[in-house]
C-alpha positions as a printed Julia matrix, in Angstrom:
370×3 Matrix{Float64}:
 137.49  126.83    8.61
 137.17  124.82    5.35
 133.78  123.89    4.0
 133.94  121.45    0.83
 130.0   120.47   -0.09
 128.89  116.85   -1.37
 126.0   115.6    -2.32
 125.04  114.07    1.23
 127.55  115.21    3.23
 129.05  118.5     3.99
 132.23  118.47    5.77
 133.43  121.52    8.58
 137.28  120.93    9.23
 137.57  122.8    12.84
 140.6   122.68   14.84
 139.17  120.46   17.52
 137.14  118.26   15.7
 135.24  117.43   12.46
 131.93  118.33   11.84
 129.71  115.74    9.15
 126.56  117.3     8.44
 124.08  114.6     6.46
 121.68  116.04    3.4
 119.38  115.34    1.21
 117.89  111.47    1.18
 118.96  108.7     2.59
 117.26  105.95    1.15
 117.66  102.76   -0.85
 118.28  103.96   -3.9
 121.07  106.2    -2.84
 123.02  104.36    0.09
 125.43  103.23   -2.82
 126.27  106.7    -3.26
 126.15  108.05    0.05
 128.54  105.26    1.23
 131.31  106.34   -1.31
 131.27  109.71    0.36
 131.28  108.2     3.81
 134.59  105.49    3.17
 136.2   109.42    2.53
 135.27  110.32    6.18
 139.13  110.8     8.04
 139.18  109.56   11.44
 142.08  111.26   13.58
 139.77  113.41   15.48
 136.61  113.87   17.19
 133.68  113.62   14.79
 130.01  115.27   15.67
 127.94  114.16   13.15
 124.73  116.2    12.31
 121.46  114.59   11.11
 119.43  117.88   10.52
 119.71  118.18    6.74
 118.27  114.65    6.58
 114.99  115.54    4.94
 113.44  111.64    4.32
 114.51  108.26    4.79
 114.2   104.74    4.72
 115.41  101.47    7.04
 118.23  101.21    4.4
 119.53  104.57    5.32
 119.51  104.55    9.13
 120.97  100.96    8.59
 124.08  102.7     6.64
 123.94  105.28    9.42
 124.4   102.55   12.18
 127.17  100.72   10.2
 129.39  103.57    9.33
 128.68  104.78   12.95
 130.1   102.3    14.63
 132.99  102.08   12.18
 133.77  105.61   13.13
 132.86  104.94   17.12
 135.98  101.98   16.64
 138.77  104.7    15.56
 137.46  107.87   17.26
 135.07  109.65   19.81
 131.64  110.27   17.82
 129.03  112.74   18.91
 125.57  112.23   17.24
 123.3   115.64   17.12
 119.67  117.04   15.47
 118.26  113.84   14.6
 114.11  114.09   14.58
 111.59  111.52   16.9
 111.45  109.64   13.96
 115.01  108.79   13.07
 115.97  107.92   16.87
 112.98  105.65   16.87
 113.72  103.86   13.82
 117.28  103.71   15.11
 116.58  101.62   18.47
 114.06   99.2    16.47
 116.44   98.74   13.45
 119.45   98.48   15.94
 117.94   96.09   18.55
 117.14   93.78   15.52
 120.29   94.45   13.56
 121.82   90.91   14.34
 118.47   89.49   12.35
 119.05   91.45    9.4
 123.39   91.37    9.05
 124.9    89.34    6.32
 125.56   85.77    7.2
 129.06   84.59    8.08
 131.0    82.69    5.67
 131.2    79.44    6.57
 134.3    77.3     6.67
 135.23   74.06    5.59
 133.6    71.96    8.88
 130.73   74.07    8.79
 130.39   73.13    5.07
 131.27   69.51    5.26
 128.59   69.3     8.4
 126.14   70.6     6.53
 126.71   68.12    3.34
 126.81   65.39    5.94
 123.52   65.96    7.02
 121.86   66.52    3.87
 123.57   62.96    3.04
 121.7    61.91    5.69
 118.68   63.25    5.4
 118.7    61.98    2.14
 119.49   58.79    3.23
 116.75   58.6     5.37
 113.95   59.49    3.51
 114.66   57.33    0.84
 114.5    54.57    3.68
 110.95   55.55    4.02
 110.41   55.63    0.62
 111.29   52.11   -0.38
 109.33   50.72    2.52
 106.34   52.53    1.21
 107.42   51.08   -2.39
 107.32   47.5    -0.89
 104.2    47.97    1.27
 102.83   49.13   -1.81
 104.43   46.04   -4.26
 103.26   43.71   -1.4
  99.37   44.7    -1.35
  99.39   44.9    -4.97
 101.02   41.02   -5.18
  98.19   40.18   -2.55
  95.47   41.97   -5.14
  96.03   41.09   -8.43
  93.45   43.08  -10.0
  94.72   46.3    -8.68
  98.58   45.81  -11.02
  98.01   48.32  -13.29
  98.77   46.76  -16.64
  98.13   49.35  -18.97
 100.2    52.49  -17.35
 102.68   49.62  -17.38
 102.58   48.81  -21.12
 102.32   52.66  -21.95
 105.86   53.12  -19.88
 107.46   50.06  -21.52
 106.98   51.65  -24.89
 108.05   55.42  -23.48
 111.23   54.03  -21.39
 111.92   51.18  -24.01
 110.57   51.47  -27.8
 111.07   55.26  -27.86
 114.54   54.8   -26.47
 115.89   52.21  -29.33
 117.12   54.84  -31.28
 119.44   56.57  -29.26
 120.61   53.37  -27.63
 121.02   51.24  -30.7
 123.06   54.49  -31.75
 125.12   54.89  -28.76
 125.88   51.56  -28.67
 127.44   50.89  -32.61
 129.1    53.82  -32.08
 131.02   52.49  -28.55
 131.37   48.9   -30.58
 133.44   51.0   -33.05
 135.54   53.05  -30.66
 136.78   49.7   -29.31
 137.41   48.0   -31.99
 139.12   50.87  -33.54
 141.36   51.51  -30.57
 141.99   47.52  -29.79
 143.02   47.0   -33.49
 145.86   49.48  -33.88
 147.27   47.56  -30.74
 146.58   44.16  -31.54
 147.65   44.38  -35.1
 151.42   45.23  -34.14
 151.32   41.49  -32.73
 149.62   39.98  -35.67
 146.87   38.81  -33.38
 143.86   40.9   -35.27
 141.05   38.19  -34.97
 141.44   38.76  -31.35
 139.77   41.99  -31.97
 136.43   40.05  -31.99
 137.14   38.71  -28.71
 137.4    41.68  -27.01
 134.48   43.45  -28.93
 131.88   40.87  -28.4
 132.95   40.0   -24.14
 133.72   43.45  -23.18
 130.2    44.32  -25.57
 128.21   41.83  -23.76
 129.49   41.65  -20.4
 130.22   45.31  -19.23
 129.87   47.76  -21.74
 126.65   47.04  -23.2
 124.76   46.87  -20.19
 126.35   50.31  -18.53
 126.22   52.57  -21.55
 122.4    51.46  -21.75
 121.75   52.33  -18.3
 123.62   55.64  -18.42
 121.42   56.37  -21.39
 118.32   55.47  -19.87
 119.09   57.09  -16.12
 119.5    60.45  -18.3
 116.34   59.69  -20.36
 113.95   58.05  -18.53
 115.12   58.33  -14.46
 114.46   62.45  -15.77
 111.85   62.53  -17.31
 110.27   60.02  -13.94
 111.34   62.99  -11.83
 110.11   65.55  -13.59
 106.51   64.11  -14.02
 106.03   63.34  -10.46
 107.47   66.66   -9.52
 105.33   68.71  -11.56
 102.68   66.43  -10.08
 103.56   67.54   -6.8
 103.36   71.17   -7.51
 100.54   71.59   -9.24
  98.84   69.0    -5.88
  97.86   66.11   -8.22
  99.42   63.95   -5.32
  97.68   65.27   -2.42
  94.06   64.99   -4.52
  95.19   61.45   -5.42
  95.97   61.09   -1.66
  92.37   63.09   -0.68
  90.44   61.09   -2.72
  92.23   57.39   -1.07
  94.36   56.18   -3.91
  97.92   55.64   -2.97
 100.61   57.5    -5.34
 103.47   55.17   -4.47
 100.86   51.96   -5.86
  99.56   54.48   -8.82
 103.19   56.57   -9.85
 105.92   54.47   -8.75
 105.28   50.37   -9.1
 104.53   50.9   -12.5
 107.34   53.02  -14.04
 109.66   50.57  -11.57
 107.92   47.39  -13.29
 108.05   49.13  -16.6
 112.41   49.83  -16.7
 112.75   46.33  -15.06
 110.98   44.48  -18.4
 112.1    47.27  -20.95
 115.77   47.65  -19.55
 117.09   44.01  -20.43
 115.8    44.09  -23.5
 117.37   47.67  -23.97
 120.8    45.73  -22.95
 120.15   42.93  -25.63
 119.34   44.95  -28.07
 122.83   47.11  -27.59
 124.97   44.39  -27.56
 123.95   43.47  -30.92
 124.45   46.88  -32.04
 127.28   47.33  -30.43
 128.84   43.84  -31.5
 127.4    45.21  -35.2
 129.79   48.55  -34.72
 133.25   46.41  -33.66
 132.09   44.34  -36.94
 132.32   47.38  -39.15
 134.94   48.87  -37.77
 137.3    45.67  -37.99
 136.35   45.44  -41.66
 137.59   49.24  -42.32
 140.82   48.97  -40.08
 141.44   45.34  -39.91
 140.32   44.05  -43.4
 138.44   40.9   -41.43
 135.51   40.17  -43.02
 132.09   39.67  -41.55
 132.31   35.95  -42.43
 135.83   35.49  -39.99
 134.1    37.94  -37.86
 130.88   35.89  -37.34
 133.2    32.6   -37.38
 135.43   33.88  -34.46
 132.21   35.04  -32.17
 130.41   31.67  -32.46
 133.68   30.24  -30.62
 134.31   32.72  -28.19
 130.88   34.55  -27.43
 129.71   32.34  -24.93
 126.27   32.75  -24.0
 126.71   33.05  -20.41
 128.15   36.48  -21.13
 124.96   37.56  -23.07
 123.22   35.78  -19.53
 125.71   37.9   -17.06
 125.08   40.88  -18.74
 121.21   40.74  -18.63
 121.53   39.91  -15.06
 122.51   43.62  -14.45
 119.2    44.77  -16.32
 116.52   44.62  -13.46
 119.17   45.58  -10.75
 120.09   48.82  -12.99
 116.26   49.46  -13.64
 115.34   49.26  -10.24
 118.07   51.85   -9.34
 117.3    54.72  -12.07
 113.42   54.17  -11.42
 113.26   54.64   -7.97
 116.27   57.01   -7.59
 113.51   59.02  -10.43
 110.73   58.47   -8.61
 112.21   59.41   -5.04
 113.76   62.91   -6.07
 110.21   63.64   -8.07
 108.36   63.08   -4.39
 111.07   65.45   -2.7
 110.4    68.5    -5.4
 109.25   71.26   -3.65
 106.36   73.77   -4.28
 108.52   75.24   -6.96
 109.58   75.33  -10.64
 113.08   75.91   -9.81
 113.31   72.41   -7.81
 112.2    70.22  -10.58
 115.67   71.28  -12.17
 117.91   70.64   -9.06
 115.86   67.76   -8.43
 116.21   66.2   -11.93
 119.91   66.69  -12.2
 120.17   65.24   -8.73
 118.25   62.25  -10.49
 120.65   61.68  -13.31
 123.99   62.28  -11.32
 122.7    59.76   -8.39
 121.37   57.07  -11.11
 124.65   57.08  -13.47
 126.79   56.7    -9.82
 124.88   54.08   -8.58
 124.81   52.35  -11.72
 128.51   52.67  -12.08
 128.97   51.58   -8.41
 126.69   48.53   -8.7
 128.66   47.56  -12.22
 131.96   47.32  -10.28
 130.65   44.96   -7.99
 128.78   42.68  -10.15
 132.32   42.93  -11.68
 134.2    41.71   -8.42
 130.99   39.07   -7.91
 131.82   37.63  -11.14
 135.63   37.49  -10.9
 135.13   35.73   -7.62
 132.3    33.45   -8.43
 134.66   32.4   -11.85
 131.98   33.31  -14.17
């Protein structure tokens, strides 16, 4: 007979079968360890297995116990001996219950794919709700004038619109430059470089212009909407509102919504200019046309039906990234963790839509001849 000790185990090699006597404790903070010893455990013969030198343990020991038992039980004949009252009770209850506590299956792909249906619509529903409650609430304000809340509305004009000149006026000279840049080196191997300000100045006022600024703003202000209402929600400011009769949608939402709609087409007219401003530069430094020709060639080709078209997009854009904000900040939950999923939910569902919505004013237009 061969005896070779471990620390939890001790193992008695006997011609008819194996003997695994357990030691020491078998607990949380040693199952690691124990189950290295135990993946060592051969299997080509009977196997009594010895609980008697157990002296404590916990739910995450027996739990090992059960596992590696039934491992064993699948390969060879296991006989289970000197385990106390206490062990063979906490064995039935943690075995009974076993299929509560196991690891959850991987799912596959058309588990997956269900379950991001769903949430799609789930999502899809609730935001249903949520615009009807927007336009119940837009409806009884139109029907009581004195209850439009004009000052929350000025205050996010200047937050969603002033403070946001910067960046956009920025952004936008920036873009204006990239295209005229990239335009000139192919338009000058034609000769045709005053075209340059044609396609600066439509693609400015038309598409880019009004895009970029609503990227911008979904990222700046549809955020910073969701993050406000969530951390609203958590800390109950919505329920109190809602306890003390004053409706949130009428108080949180109509105004940030009115708000982008004035501040966001004025955002747009402001980039194109900037944007226009950047091609200007830029055809100077690459192109050598001055801001006179420049200025000479937009009068004839800027129309101002494109400045019009481009505007259009404003309100429609605003609407989205406000009440895409506003919507995710009502769906935060009661903690810190889902303002962030909820926020970057915001931004990625705003700059989509946005994009989305641009390609079919784009199609609208084409058809329409405008």
């Amino acid at each position: 007979m061969v005896i070779m000790k471990q620390l939890f185990l001790i193992y008695e090699n006997n011609p008819d079968h194996l003997k695994l006597l357990a030691t020491g404790k078998w607990m949380l903070d040693t199952v690691l360890q124990i189950e290295k010893e135990l993946r060592k455990t051969p299997c080509d013969q009977k196997i009594i297995w010895d609980l008697s030198g157990i002296n404590d343990f916990d739910s995450a020991g027996i739990l090992l116990f059960i596992e590696y038992l039934e491992r064993f039980q699948d390969q060879t004949h296991v006989e289970v001996i000197g385990y106390s009252h206490n062990q063979k009770e906490m064995y039935v209850l943690l075995h009974k219950n076993i299929h509560k506590i196991q690891r959850p299956k991987k799912k596959n792909i058309l588990e997956k794919i269900g379950e991001s249906s769903f949430e799609i619509y789930k999502d899809i529903k609730e935001f249903i709700t949520f615009t009807g409650h927007v336009i119940h609430a837009f409806i009884h304000t139109i029907l009581n004038p004195k209850e439009i809340r004009l000052k929350e509305i000025v205050y996010h004009i200047h937050q969603s619109g002033f403070n946001a000149l910067i960046i956009i006026g920025l952004t936008s000279f920036l873009v204006g430059m990239v295209i005229s840049y990239q335009g000139s080196v192919q338009l000058a191997k034609f000769g045709a470089d005053i075209f340059i300000v044609d396609t600066v100045a439509i693609s400015i006022t038309r598409e880019l212009g009004p895009m970029i600024t609503a990227i911008v703003i979904a990222g700046r202000s549809g955020s910073a909407y969701t993050a406000e209402i969530g951390a609203m929600k958590i800390t109950e400011e919505i329920s109190a509102m809602r306890t003390m009769g004053f409706d949130p949608y009428t108080f949180l939402v109509l105004p940030r919504i009115i708000a982008l709609m004035i501040a966001l087409p004025l955002l747009i007219f402001f980039a194109n200019i900037m944007g226009i401003l950047g091609g200007m530069v830029a055809a100077m430094m690459a192109l050598d046309i001055s801001m006179v020709q420049f200025t000479n060639r937009l009068y004839e080709v800027l129309e101002v039906k494109h400045y019009i078209l481009g505007m259009i997009k404003g309100p429609v854009f605003a609407l989205i990234i406000a009440s895409i904000g506003c919507f995710r900040g009502f769906q935060v939950s009661n903690n810190t963790e889902s303002i962030g999923l909820h926020t970057t939910q915001s931004v990625v569902n705003s700059i989509f839509l946005v994009i989305a919505f641009d390609a079919l004013f784009s199609v609208l237009y084409t058809e329409l001849g405008l």
